[in-house]
C-alpha positions, 0 to 999 in steps of 0.5 A: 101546346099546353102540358094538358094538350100534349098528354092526350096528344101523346095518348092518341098517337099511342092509341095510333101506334097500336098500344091499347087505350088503357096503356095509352091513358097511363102514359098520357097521365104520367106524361103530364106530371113528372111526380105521378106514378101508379101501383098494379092495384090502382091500375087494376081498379082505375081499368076495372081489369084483372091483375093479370090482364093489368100486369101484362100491360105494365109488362108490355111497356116495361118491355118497351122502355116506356115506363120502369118499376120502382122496387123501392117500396111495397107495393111497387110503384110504375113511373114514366121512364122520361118524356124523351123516351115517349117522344123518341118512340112515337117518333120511330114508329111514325117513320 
């Protein structure tokens, strides 16, 4: 399965799995590119969302282990923690 394919795979077993579409879309663009990564603004404006509301499902993933913060530099950067994680996730919940 092309990398394309497997991203909104991924996605829509997220979707499943009960993450929002927003989160879902998020992961599945940085499950397709290992350097893509995206900011609480870009988030909140790609989404048309609040800061808030864009802030609580980065946190929700964080939580997860989904994704991770890059504190590194401002503004703060949210990457995919690795596609092993996603994989191993999607995996458990479909038990």
């Amino acid at each position: 399965m092309d990398e394309t394919k497997k991203a909104n795979f991924v996605s829509y077993q997220l979707i499943e799995m009960g993450l929002n579409k927003r989160q879902a879309g998020l992961l599945g663009y940085l499950y397709l590119k290992d350097q893509n990564n995206i900011t609480l603004k870009s988030y909140s404006d790609k989404y048309n969302i609040v800061r808030q509301t864009a802030s609580k499902d980065l946190n929700e993933l964080i939580k997860l282990g989904l994704i991770k913060e890059e504190r590194t530099s401002k503004p703060h950067h949210y990457t995919l923690n690795s596609k092993k994680n996603i994989d191993n996730y999607i995996m458990k919940n479909n038990v």
